[in-house]
N, C-alpha and C positions, 0 to 999 in steps of 0.2 A: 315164317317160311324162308325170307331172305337169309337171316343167322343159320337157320337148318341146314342151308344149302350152301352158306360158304365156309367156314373152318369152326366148328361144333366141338368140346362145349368152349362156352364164353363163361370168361370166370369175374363173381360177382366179388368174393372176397379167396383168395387165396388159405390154404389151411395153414399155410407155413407165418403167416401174418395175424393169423390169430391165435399161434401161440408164443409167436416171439410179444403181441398186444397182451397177453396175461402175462408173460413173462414181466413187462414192465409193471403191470397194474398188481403183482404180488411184491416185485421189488419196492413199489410205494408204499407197500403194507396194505393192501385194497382184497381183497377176499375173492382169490380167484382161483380156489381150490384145486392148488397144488402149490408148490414153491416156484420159485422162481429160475432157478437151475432145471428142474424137470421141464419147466415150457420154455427154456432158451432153448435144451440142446434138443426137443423134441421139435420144435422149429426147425433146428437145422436138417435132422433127420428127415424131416417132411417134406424138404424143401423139393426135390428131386421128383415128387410125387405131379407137380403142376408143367411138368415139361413131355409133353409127350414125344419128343424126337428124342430125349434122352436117355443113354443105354445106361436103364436102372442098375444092374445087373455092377457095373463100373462104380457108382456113388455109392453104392451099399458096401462095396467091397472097400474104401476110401476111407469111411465118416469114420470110424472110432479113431482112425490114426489122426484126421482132421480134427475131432472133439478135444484130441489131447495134446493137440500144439501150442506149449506155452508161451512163445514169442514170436513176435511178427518179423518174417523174411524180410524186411528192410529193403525192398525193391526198389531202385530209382528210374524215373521212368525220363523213359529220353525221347525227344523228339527225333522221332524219323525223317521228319524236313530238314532240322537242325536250324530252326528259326529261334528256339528257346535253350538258355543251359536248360544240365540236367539239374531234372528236378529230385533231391531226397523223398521218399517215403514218408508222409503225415502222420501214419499211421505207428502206433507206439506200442498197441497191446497184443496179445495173442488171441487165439479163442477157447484155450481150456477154463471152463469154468471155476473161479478162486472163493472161495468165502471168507478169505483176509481181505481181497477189495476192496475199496472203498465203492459207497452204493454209483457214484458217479462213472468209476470205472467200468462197473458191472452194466452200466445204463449204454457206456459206451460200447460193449461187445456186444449188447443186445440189439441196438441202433443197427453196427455196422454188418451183422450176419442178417439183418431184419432186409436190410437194401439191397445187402448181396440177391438175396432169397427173392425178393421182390422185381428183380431185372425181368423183362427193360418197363415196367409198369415207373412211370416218373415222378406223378402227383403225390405219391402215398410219400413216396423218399423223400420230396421236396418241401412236403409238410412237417416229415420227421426233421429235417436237419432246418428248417428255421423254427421248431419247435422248444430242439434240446443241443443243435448244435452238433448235430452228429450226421453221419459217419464225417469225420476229418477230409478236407478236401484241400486240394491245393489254392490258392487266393486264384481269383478274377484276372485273366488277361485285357491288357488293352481297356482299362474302364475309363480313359477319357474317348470312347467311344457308347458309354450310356448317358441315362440325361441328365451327369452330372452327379447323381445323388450317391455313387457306389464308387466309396472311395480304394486304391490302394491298400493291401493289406500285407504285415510284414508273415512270408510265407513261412515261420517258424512258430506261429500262432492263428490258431482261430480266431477271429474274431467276427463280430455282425456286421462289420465294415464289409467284410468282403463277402456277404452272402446277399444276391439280390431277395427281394422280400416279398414282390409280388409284380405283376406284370399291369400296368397301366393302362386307363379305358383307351379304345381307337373310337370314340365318335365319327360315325357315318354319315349325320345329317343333324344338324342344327335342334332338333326335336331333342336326339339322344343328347349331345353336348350340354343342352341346356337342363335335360332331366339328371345327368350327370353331374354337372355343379350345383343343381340345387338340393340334390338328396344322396347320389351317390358318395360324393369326398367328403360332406358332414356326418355320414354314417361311420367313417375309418374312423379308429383309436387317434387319439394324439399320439406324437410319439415322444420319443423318451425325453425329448426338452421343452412338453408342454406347446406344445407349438401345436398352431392347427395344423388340421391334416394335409395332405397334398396328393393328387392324383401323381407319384413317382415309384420309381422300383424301389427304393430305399425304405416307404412308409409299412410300418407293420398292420398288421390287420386288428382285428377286434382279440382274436387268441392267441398273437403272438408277441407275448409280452417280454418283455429285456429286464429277466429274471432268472435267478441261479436255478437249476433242476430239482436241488436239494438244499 
């Protein structure tokens, strides 16, 4: 009754995220009965569908010119405080779908229309980009303000340096802390140098392995 009465419907999975999800699981060659082009741009299409304040009527009239943009606008984005230079564009590809691509590329236009599509929902984006490294973001500000584990990242590359990895336990009471060290941080993966785990943002999870996509 409370969900009924406050802002209806409440969305469980998004349509537009379950074709940009077959999109990738045909890209891997996984049987997901269509190609991979057909559930990328049919994602994007869809996307428009999960916003109800927005004037359908506008994105319909938009997408085929949007589907056929082969290079990316190269935007630099500037701080309006002017605490930071400006920063260049991350972002390298377009959104027209190529079948000369390489599969990596292709993973990357699927990734970065998947997050667009998916705003402002943050978990699913935040799983995709420490999954496969995607969408391209700018490096971490200010990380001698984490616990140390996230380092500096040179902002003309991706790298796992500068993607935090997971948010660390806040123990409340001596019970939780101690049921924490003794099951929760032995359950993490090791990470990439064999080293036991560590309750930090840096440590990867059980599925977030420090491995090429393809």
């Amino acid at each position: 009754m409370y969900f009924a009465e406050c802002n209806p419907p409440l969305y469980l999975m998004k349509v537009s995220e379950v074709n940009f999800l077959r999109a990738e699981g045909a890209l891997r060659g996984w049987n997901m009965g269509g190609t991979a082009q057909s559930f990328y741009e049919q994602g994007i299409r869809t996307a428009y569908l999960e916003d109800r304040n927005f004037p359908i009527k506008e994105y319909v009239n938009y997408i085929d010119d949007y589907l056929n943009v082969d290079a990316p606008k190269g935007i630099a984005y500037v701080d309006p405080q002017g605490l930071t230079p400006d920063m260049p564009s991350v972002t390298k590809i377009g959104v027209k779908w190529n079948e000369g691509d390489s599969k990596e590329t292709k993973l990357e236009k699927i990734i970065t229309q998947k997050y667009i599509a998916s705003f402002p929902y943050s978990y699913e984006s935040w799983v995709d980009l420490r999954r496969t490294g995607y969408p391209k973001l700018f490096p971490i500000l200010n990380t001698e303000h984490s616990d140390g584990t996230i380092k500096p990242g040179d902002p003309k590359v991706q790298t796992a340096d500068n993607i935090m990895r997971r948010i660390p336990w806040v123990p409340d009471d001596p019970q939780t802390k101690e049921d924490i060290n003794a099951t929760g941080i032995p359950a993490l993966s090791e990470d990439t140098n064999n080293k036991p785990a560590t309750d930090t943002q840096m440590q990867r999870l059980w599925w977030d392995v420090d491995a090429p996509n393809f």
